[in-house]
C-alpha positions in Angstrom: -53.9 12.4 93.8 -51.9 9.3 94.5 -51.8 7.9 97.9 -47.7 7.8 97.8 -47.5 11.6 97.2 -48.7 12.6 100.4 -46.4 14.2 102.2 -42.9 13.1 100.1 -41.0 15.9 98.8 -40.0 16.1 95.1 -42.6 13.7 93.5 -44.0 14.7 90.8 -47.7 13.6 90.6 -48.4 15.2 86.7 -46.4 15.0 84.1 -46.3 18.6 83.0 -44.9 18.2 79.3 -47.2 15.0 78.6 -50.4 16.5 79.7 -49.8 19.7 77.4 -49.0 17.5 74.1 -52.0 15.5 75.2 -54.3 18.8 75.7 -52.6 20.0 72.4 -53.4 16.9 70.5 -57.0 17.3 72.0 -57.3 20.7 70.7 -56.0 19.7 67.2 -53.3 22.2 67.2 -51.0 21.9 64.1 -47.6 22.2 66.2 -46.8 19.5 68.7 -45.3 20.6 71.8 -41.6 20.7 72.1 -39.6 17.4 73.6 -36.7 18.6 73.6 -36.1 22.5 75.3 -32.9 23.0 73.7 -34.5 23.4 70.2 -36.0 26.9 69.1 -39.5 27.7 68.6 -38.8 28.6 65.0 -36.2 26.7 64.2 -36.4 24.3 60.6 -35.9 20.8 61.5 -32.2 19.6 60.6 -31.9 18.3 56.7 -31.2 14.9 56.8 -27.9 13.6 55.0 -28.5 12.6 51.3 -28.2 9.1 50.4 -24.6 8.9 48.7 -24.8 8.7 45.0 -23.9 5.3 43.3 -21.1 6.5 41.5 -19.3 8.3 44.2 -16.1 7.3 45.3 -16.1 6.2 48.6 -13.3 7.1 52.2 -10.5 9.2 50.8 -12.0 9.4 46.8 -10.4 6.6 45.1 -12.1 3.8 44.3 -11.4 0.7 46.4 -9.5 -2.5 44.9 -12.8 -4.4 45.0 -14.2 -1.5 43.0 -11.3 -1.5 40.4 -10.8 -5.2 40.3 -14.9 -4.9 39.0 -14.4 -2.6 36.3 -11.0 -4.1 34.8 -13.1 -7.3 34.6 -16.4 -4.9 33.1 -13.6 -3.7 30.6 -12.2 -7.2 29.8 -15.8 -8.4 29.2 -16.7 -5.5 27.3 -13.5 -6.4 24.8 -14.6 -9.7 24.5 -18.1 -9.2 23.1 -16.7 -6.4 21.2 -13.7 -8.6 19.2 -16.4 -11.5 19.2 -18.6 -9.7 17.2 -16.1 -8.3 15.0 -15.1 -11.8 13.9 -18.2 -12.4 13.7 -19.3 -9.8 11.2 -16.0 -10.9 9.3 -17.4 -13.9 8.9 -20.9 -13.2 7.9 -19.8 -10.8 4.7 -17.0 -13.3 3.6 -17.5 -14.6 0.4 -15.7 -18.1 0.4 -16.5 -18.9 -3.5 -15.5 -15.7 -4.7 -12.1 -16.0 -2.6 -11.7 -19.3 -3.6 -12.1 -18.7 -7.4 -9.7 -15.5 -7.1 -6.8 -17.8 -6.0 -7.4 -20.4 -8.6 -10.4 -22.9 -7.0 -13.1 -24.0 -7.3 -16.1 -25.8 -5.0 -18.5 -28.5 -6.7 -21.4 -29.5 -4.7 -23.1 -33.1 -4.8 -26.1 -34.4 -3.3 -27.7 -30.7 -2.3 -31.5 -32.0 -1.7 -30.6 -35.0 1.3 -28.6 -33.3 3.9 -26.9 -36.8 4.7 -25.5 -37.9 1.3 -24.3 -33.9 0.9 -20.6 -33.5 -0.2 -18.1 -30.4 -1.6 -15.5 -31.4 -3.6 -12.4 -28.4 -3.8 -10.6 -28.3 -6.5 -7.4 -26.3 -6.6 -4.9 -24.9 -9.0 -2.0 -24.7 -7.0 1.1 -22.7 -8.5 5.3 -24.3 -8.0 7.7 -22.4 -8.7 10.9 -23.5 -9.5 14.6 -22.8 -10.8 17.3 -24.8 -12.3 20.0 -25.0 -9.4 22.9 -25.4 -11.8 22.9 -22.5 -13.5 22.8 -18.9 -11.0 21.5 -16.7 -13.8 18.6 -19.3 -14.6 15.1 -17.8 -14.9 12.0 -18.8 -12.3 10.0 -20.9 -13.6 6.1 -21.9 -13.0 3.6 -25.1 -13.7 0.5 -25.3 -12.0 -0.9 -28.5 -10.5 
């Protein structure tokens, strides 16, 4: 015993609670004593609150403007790449020479093997159509240049 217990009422000179969890912990019991007295003996320890999901809206359920503002720009993006690659793919499978020679051209190349002296020459058969203004019941004519 301490020499300021003597004789002073109300002090406590042993910690009741911490010298059972200490005798407890000695002993190697599974089961800790209890801190708090309120709890049961029995009782399961409270389930902690699950981490809210990623997805979830958040407050009241709708998303906030933040959150919107996001995925109208996700959605913008998204038709971007998307009409990109269309044109894309457009271009890849045209086939200028056969075009060309449907409407009436045609492409010569020169100078294939050196990459500077390389030129395409485009020649075109371009149709004109035209009438006699003089007379209203005149046929339409065509020439090709």
């Amino acid at each position: 015993m301490s020499n300021f217990s003597n004789g002073i009422p109300g002090l406590v000179t042993v910690n009741k609670k911490l010298a059972e969890k200490l005798a407890n912990k000695k002993k190697g019991s599974a089961e800790p004593a209890q801190a708090d007295p309120k709890k049961k003996a029995g009782a399961p320890p409270p389930k902690e609150a699950a981490p809210p999901k990623k997805d979830a809206p958040k407050g009241k359920g709708a998303p906030t403007a933040e959150e919107e503002a996001a995925e109208a720009e996700r959605i913008r993006l998204e038709a971007e790449t998307a009409e990109r690659r269309r044109m894309e793919e457009i271009e890849r499978n045209f086939d200028k020479h056969g075009e060309l020679k449907s409407i009436g051209g045609s492409v010569t190349d020169f100078d294939t093997n050196d990459e500077s002296l390389r030129t395409q020459h485009y020649d075109w058969l371009l149709p004109v159509y035209y009438k006699i203004a003089d007379r209203a019941e005149a046929e339409v004519n065509c020439f090709y240049l």
